[in-house]
PQR file with spaces between the fields and no chain letter, atoms N, CA, C, O and H, PARSE charges and radii, in Angstrom:
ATOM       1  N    UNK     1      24.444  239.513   90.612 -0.4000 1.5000
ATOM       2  CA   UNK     1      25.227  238.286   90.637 -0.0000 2.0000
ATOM       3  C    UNK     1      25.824  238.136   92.025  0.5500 1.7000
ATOM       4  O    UNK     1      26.347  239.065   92.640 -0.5500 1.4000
ATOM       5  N    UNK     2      25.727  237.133   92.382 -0.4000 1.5000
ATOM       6  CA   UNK     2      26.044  237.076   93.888 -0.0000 2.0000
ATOM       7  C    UNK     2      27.817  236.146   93.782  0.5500 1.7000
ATOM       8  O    UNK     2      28.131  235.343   92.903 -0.5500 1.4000
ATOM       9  H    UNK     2      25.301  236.378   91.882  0.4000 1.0000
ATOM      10  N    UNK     3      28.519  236.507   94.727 -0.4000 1.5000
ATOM      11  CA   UNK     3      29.669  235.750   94.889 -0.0000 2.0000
ATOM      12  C    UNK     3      29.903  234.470   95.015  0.5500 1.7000
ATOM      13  O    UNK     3      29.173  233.687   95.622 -0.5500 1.4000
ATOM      14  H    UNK     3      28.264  237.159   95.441  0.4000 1.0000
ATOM      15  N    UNK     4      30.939  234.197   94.443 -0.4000 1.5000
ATOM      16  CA   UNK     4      30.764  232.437   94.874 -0.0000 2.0000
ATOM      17  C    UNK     4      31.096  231.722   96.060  0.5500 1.7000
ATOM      18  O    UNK     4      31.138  230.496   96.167 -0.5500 1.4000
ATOM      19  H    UNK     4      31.531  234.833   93.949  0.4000 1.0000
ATOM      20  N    UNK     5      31.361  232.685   97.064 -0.4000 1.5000
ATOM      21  CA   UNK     5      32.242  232.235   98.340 -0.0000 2.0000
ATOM      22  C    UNK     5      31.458  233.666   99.323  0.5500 1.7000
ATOM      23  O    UNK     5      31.772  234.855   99.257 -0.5500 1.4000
ATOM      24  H    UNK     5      31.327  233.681   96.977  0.4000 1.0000
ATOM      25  N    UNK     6      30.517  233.103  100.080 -0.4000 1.5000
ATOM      26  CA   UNK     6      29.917  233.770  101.391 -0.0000 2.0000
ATOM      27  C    UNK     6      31.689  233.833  102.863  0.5500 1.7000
ATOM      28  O    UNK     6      32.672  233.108  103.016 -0.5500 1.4000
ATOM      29  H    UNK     6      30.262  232.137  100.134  0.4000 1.0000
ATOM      30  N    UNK     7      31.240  234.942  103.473 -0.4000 1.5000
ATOM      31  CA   UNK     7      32.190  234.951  104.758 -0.0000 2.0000
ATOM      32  C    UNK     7      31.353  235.507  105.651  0.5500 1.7000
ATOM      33  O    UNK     7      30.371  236.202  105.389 -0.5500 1.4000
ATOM      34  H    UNK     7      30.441  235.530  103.349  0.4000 1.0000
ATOM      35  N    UNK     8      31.838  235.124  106.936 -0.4000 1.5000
ATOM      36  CA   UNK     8      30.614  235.771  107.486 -0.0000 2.0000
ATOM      37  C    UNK     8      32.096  236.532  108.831  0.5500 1.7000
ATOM      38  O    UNK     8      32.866  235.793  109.444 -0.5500 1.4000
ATOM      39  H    UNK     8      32.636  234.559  107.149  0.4000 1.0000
ATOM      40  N    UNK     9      32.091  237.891  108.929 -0.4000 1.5000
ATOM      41  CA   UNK     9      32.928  238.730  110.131 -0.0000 2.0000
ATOM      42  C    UNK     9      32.065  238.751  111.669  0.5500 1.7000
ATOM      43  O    UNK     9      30.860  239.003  111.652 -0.5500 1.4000
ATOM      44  H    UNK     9      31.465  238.491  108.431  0.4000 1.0000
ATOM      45  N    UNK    10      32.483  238.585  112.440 -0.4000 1.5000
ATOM      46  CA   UNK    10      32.374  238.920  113.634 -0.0000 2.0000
ATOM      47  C    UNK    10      33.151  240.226  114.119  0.5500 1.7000
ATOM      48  O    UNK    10      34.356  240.141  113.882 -0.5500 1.4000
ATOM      49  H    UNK    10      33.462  238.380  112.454  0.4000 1.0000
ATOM      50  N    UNK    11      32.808  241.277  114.667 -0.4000 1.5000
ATOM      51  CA   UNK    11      33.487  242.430  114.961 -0.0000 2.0000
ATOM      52  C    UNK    11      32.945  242.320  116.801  0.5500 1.7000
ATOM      53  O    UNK    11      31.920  241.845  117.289 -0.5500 1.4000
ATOM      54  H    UNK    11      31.829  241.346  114.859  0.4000 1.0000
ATOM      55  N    UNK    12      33.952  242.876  117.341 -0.4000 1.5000
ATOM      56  CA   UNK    12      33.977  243.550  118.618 -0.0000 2.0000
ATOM      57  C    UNK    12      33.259  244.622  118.909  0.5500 1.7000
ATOM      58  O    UNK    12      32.712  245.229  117.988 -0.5500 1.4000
ATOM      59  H    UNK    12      34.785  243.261  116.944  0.4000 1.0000
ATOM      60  N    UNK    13      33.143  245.001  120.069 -0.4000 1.5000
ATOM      61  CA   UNK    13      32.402  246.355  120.318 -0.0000 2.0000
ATOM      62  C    UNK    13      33.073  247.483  120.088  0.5500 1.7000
ATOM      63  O    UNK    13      32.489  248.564  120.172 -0.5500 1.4000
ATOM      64  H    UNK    13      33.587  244.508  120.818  0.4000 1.0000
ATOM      65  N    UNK    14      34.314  247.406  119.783 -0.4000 1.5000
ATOM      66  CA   UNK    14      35.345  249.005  119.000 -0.0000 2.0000
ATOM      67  C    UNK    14      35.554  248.680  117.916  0.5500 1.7000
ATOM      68  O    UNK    14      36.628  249.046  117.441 -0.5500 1.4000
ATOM      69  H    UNK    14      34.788  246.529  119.715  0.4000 1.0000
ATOM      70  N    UNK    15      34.464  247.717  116.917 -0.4000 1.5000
ATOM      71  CA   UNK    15      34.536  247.614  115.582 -0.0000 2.0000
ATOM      72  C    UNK    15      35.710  246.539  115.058  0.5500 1.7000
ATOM      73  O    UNK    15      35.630  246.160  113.890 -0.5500 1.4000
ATOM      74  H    UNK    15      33.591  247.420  117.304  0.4000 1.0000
ATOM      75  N    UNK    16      36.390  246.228  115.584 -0.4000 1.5000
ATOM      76  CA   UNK    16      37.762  245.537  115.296 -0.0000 2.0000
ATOM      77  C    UNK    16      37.316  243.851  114.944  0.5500 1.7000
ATOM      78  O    UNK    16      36.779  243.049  115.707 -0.5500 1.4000
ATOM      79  H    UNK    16      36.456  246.536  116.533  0.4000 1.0000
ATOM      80  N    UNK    17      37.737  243.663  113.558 -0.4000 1.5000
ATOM      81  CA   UNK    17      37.448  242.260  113.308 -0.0000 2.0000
ATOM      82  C    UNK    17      38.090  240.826  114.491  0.5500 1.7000
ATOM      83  O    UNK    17      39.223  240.788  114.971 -0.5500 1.4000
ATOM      84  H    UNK    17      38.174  244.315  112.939  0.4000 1.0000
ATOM      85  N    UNK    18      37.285  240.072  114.654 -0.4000 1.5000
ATOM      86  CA   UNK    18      37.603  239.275  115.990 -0.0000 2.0000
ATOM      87  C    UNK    18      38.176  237.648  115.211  0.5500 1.7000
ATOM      88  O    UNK    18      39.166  236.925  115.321 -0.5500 1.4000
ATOM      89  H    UNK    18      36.365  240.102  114.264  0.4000 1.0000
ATOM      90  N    UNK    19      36.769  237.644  114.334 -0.4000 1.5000
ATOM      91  CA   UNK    19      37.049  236.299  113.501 -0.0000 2.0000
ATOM      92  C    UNK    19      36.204  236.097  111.960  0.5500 1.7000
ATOM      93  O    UNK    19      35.030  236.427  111.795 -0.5500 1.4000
ATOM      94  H    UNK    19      35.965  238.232  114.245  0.4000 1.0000
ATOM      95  N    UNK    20      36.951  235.577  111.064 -0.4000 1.5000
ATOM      96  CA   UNK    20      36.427  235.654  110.064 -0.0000 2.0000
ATOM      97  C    UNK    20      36.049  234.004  109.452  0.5500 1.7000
ATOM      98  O    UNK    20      36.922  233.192  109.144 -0.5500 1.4000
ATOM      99  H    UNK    20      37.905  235.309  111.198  0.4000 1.0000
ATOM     100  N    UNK    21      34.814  233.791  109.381 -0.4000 1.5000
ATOM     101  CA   UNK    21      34.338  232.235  108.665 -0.0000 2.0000
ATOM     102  C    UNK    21      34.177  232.330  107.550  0.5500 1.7000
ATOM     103  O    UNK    21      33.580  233.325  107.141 -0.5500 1.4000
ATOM     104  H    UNK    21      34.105  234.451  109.632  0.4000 1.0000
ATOM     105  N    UNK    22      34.535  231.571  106.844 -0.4000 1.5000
ATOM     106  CA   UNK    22      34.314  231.001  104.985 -0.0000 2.0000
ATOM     107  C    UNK    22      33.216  230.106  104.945  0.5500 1.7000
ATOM     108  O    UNK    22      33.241  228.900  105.193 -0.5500 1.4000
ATOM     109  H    UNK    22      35.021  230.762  107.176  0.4000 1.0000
ATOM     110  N    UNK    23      32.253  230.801  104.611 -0.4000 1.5000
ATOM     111  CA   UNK    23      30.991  229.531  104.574 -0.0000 2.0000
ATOM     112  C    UNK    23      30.466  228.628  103.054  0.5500 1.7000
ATOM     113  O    UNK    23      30.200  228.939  101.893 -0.5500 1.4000
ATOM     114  H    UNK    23      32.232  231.780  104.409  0.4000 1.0000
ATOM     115  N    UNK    24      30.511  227.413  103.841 -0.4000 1.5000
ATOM     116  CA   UNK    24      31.082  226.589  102.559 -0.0000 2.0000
ATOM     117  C    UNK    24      30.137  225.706  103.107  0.5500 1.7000
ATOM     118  O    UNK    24      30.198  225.378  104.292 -0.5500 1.4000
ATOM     119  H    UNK    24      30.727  227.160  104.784  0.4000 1.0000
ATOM     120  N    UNK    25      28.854  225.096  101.978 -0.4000 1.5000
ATOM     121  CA   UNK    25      27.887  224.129  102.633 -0.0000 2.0000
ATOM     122  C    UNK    25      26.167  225.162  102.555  0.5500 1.7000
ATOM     123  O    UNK    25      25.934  226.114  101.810 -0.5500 1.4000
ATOM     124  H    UNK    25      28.805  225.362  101.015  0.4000 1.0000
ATOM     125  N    UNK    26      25.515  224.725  103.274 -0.4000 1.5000
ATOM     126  CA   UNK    26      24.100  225.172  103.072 -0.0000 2.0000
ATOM     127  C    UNK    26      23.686  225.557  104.616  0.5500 1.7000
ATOM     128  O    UNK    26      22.749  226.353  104.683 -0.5500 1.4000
ATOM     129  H    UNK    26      25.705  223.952  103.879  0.4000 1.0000
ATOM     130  N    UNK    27      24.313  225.058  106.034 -0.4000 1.5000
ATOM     131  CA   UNK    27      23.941  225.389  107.485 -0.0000 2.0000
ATOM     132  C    UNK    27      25.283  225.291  108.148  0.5500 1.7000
ATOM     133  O    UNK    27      26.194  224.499  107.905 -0.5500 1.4000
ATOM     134  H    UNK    27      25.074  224.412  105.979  0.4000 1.0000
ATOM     135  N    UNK    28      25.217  226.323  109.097 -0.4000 1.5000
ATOM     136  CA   UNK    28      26.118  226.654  110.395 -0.0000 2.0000
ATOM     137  C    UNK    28      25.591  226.760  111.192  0.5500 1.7000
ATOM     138  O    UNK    28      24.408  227.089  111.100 -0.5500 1.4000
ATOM     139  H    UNK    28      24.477  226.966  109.294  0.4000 1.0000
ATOM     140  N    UNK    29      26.394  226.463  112.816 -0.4000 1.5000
ATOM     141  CA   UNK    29      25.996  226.913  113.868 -0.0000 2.0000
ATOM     142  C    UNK    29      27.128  227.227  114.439  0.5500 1.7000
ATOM     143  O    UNK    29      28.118  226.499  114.366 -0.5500 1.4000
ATOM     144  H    UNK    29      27.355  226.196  112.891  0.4000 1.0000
ATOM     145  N    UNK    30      27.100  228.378  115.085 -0.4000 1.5000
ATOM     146  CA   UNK    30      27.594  229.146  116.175 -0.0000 2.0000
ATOM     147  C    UNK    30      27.863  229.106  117.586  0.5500 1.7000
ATOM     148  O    UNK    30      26.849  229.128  118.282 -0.5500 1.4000
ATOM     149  H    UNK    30      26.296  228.969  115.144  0.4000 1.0000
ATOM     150  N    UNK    31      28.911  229.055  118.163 -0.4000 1.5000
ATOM     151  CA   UNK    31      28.420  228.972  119.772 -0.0000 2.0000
ATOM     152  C    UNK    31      29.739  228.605  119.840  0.5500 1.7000
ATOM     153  O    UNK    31      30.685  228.497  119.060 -0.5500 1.4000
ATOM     154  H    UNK    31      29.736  229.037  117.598  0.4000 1.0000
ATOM     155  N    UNK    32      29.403  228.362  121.618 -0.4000 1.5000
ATOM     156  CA   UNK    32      30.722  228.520  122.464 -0.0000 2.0000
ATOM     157  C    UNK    32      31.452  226.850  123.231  0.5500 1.7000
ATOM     158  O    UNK    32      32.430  226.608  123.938 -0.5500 1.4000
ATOM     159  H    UNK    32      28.634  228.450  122.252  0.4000 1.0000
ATOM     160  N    UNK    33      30.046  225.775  122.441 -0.4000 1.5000
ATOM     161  CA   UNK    33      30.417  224.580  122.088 -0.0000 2.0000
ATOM     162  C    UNK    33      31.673  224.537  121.225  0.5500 1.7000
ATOM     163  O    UNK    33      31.824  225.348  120.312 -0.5500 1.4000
ATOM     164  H    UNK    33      29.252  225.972  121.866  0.4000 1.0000
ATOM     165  N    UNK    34      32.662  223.508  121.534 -0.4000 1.5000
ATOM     166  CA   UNK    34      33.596  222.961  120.611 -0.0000 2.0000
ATOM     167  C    UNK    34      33.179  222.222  119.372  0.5500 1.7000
ATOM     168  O    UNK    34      33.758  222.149  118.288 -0.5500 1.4000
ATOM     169  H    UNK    34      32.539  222.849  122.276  0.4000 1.0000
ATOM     170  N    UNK    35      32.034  221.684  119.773 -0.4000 1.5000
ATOM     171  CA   UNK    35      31.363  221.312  118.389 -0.0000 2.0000
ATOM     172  C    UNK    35      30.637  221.798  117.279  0.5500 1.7000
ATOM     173  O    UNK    35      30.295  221.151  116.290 -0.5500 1.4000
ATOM     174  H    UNK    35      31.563  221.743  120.653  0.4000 1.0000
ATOM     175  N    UNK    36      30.410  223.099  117.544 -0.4000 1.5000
ATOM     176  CA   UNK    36      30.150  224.198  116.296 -0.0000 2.0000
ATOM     177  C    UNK    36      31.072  224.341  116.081  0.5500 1.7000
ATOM     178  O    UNK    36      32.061  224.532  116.789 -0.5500 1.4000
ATOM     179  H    UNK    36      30.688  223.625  118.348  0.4000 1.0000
ATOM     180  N    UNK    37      30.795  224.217  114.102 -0.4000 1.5000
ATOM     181  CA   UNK    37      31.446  224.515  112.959 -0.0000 2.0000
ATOM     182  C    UNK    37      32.148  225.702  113.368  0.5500 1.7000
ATOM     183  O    UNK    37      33.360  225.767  113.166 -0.5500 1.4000
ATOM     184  H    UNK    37      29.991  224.062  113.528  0.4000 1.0000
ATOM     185  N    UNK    38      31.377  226.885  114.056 -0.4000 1.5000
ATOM     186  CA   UNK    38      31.877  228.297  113.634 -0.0000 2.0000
ATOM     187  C    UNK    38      32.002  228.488  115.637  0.5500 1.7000
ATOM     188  O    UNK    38      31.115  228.894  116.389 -0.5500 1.4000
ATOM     189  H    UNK    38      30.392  226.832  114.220  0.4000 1.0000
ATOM     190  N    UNK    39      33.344  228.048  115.983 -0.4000 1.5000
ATOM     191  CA   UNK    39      33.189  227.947  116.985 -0.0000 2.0000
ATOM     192  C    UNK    39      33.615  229.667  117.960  0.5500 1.7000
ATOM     193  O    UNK    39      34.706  230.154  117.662 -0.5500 1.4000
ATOM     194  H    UNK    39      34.064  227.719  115.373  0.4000 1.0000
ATOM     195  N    UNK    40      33.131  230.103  118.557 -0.4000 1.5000
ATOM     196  CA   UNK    40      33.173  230.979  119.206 -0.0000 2.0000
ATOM     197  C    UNK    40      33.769  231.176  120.821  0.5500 1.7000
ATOM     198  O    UNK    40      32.959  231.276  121.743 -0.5500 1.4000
ATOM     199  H    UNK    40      32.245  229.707  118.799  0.4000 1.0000
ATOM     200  N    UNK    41      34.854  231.211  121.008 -0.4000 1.5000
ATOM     201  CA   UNK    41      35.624  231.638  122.242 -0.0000 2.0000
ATOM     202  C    UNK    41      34.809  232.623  122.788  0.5500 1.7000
ATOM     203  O    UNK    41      34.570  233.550  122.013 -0.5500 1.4000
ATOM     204  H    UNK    41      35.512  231.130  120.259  0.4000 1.0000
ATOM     205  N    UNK    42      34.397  232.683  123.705 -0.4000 1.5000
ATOM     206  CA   UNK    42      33.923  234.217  124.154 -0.0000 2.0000
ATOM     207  C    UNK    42      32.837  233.774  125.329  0.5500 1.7000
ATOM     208  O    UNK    42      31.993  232.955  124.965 -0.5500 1.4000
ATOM     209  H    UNK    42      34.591  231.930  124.334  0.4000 1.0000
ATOM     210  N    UNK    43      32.782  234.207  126.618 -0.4000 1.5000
ATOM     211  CA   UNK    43      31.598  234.338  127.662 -0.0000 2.0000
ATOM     212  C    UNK    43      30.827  234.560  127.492  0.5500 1.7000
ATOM     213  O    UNK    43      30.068  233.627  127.757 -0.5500 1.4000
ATOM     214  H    UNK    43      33.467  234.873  126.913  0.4000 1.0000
ATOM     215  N    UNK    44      30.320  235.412  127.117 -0.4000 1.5000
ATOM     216  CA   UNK    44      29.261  236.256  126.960 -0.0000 2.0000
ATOM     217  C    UNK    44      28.723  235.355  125.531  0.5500 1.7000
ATOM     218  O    UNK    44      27.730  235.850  124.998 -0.5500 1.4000
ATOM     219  H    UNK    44      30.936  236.170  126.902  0.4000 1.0000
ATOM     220  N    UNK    45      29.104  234.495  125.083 -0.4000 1.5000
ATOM     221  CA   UNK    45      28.166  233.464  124.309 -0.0000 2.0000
ATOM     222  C    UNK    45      27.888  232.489  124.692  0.5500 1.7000
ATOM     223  O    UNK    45      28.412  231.893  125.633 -0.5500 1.4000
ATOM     224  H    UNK    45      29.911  234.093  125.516  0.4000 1.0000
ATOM     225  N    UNK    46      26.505  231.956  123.647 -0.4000 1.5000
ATOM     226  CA   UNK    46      26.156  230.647  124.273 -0.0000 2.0000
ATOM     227  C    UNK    46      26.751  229.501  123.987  0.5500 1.7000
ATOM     228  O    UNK    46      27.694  229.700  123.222 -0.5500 1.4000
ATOM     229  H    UNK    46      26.079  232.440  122.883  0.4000 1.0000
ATOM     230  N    UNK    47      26.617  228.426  124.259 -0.4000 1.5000
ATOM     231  CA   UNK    47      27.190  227.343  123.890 -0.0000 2.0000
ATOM     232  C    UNK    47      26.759  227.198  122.021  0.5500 1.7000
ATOM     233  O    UNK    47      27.517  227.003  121.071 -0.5500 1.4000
ATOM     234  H    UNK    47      25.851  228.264  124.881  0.4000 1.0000
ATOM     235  N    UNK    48      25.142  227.402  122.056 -0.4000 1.5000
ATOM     236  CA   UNK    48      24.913  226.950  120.828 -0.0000 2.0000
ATOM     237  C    UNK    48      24.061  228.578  120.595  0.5500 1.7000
ATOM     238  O    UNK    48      22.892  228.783  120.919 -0.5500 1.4000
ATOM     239  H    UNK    48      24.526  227.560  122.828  0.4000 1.0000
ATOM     240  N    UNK    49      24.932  229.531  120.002 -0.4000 1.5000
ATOM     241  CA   UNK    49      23.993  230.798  119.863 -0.0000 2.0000
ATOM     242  C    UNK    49      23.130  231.322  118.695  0.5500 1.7000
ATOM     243  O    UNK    49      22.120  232.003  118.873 -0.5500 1.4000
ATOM     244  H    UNK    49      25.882  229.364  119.739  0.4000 1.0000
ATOM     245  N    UNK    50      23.639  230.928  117.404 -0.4000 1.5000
ATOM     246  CA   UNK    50      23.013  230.921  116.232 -0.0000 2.0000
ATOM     247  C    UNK    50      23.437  230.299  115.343  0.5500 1.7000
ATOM     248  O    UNK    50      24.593  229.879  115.381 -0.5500 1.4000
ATOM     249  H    UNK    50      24.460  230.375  117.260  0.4000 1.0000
ATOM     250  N    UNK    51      22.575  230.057  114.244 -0.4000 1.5000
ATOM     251  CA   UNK    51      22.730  229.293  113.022 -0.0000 2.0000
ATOM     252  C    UNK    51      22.249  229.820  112.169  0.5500 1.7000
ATOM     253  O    UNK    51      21.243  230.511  112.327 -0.5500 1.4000
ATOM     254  H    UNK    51      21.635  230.399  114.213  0.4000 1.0000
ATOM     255  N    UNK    52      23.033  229.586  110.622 -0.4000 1.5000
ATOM     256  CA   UNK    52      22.785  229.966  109.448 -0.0000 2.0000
ATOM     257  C    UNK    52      22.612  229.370  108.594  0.5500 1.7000
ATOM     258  O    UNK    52      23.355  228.448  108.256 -0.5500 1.4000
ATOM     259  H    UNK    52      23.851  229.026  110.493  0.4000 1.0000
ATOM     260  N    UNK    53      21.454  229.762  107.916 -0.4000 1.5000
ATOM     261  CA   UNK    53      21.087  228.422  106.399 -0.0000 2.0000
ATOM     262  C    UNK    53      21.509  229.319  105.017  0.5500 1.7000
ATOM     263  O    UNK    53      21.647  230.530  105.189 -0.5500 1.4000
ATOM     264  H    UNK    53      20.850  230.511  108.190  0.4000 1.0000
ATOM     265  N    UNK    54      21.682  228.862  103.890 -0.4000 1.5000
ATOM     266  CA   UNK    54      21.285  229.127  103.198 -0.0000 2.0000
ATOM     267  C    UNK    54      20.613  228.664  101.765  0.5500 1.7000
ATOM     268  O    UNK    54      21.305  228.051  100.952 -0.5500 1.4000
ATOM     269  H    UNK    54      21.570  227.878  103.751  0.4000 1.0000
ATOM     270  N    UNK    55      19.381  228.950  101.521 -0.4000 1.5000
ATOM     271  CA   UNK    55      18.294  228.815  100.379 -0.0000 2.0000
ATOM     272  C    UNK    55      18.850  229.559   99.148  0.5500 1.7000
ATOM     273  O    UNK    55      19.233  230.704   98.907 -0.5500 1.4000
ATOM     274  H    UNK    55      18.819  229.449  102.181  0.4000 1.0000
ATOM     275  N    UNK    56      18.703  228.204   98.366 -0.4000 1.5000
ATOM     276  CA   UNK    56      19.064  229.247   97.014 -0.0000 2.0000
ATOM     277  C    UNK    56      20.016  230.313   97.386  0.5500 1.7000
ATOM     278  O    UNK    56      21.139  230.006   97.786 -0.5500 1.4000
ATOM     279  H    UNK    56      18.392  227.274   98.562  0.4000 1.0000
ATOM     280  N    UNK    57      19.611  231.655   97.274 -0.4000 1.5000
ATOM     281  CA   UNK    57      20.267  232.559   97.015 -0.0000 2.0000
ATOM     282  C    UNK    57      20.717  233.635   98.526  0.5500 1.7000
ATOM     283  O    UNK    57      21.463  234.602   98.684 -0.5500 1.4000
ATOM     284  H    UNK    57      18.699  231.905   96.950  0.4000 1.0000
ATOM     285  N    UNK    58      19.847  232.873   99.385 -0.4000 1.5000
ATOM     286  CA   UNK    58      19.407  233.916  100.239 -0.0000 2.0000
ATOM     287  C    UNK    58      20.039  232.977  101.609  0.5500 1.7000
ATOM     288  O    UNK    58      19.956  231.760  101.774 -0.5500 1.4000
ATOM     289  H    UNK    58      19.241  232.088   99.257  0.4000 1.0000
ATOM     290  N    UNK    59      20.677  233.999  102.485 -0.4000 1.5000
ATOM     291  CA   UNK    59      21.232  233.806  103.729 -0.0000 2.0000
ATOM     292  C    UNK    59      20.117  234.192  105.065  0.5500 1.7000
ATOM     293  O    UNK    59      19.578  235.295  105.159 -0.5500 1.4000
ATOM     294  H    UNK    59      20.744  234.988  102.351  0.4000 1.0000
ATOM     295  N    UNK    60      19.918  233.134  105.984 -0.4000 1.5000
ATOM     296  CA   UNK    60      19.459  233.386  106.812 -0.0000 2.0000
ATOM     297  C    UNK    60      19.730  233.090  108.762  0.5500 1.7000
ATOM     298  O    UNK    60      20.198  232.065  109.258 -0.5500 1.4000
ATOM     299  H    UNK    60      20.356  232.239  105.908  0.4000 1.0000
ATOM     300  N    UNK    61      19.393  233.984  109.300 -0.4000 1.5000
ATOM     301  CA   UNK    61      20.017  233.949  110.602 -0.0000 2.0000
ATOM     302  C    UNK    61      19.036  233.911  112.031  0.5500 1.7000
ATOM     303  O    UNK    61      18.408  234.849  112.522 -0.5500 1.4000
ATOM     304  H    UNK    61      19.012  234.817  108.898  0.4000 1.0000
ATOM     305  N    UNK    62      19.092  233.095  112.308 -0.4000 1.5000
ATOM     306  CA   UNK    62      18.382  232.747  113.341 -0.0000 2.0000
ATOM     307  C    UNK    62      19.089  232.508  115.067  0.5500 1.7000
ATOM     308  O    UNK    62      19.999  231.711  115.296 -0.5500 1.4000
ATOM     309  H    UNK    62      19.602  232.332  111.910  0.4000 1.0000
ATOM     310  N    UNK    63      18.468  233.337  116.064 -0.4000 1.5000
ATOM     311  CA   UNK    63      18.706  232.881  117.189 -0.0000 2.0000
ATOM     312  C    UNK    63      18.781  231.238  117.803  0.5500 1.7000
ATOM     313  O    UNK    63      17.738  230.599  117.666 -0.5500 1.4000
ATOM     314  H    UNK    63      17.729  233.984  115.877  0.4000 1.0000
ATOM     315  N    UNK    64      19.277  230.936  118.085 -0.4000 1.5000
ATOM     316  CA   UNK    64      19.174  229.779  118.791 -0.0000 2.0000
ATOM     317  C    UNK    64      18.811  229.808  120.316  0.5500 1.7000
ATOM     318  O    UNK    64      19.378  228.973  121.020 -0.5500 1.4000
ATOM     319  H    UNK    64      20.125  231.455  118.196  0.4000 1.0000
ATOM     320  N    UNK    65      17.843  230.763  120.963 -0.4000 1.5000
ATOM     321  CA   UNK    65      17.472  230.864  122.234 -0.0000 2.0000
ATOM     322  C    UNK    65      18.711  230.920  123.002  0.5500 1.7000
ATOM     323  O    UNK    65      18.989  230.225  123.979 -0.5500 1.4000
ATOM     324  H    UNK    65      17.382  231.441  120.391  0.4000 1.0000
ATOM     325  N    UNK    66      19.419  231.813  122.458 -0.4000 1.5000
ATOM     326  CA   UNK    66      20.673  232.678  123.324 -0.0000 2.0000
ATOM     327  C    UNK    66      20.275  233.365  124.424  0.5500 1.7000
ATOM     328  O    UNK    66      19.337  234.157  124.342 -0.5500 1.4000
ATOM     329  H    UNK    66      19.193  232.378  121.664  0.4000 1.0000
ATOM     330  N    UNK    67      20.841  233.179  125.421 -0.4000 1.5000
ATOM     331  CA   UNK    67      21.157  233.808  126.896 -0.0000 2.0000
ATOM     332  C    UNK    67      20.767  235.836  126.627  0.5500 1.7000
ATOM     333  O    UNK    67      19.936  236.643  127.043 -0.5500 1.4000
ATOM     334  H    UNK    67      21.603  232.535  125.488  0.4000 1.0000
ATOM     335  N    UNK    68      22.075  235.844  125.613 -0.4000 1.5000
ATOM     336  CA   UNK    68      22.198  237.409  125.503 -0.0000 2.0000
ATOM     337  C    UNK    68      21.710  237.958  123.765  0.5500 1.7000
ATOM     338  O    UNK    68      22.036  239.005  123.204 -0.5500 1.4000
ATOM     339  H    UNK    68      22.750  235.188  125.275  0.4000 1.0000
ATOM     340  N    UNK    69      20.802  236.779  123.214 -0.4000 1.5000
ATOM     341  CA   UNK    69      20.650  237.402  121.767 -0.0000 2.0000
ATOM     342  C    UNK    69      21.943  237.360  120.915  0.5500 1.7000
ATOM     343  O    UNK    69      23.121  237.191  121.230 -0.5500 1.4000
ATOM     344  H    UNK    69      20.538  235.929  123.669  0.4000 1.0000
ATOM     345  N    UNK    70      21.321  237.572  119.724 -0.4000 1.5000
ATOM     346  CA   UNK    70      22.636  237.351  118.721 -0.0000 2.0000
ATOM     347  C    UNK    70      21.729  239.215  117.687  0.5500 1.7000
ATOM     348  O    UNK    70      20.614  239.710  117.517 -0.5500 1.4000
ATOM     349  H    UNK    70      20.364  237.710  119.469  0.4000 1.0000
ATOM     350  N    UNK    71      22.884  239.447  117.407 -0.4000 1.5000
ATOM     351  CA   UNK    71      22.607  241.253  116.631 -0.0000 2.0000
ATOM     352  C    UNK    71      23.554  240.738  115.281  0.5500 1.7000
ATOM     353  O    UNK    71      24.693  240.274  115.330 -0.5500 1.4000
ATOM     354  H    UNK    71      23.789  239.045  117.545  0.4000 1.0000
ATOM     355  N    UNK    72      22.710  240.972  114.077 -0.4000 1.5000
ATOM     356  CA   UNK    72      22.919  240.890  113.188 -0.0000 2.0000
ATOM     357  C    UNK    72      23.117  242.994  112.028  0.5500 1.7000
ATOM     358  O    UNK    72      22.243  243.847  111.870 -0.5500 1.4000
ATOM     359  H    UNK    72      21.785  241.349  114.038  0.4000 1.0000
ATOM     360  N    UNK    73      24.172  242.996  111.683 -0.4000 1.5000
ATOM     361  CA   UNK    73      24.496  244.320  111.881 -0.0000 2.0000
ATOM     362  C    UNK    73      24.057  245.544  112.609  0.5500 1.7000
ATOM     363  O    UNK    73      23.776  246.678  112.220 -0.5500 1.4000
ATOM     364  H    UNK    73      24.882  242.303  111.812  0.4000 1.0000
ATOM     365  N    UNK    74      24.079  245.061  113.607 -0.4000 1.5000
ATOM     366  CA   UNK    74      23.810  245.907  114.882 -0.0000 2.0000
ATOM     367  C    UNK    74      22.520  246.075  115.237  0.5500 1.7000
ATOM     368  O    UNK    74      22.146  246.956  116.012 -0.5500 1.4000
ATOM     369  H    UNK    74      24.308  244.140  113.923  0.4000 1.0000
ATOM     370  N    UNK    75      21.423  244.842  114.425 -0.4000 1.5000
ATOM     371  CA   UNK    75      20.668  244.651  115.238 -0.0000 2.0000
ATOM     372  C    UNK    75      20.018  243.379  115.230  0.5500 1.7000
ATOM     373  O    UNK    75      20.301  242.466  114.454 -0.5500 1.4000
ATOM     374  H    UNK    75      21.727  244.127  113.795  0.4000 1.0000
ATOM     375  N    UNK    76      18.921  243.336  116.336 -0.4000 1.5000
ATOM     376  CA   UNK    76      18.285  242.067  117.037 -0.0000 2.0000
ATOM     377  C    UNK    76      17.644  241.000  115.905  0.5500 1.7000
ATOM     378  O    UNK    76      17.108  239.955  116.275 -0.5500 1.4000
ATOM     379  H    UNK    76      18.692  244.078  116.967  0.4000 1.0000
């Protein structure tokens, strides 16, 4: 049984939670645009770095042709 309320954490490189999103809807995007939903402060991101759908049941994560890649639990 899956939850009724997805979140998605961002952690730092000493593990430390940075920011936490409530995902609510079927797509996100990420980035260092003001106009992503899931907006991201940070240099070392892109304006528009990834996006997330989700199907039915299932969450999915895709690069958006990021500068530096996007790592999905610690990886590519």
């Amino acid at each position: 049984v899956l939850p009724s309320l997805a979140y998605l954490k961002l952690f730092s490189e000493d593990g430390s939670v940075i920011q936490n999103f409530k995902l609510e809807g079927d797509h996100w995007v990420a980035g260092r645009e003001m106009t992503c939903p899931m907006f991201l402060d940070n240099s070392k991101i892109s304006r528009r770095q990834f996006e997330i759908s989700r199907r039915d049941s299932a969450f999915f994560v895709r690069d958006l042709g990021s500068a530096n890649g996007t790592l999905l639990n610690g990886e590519p």
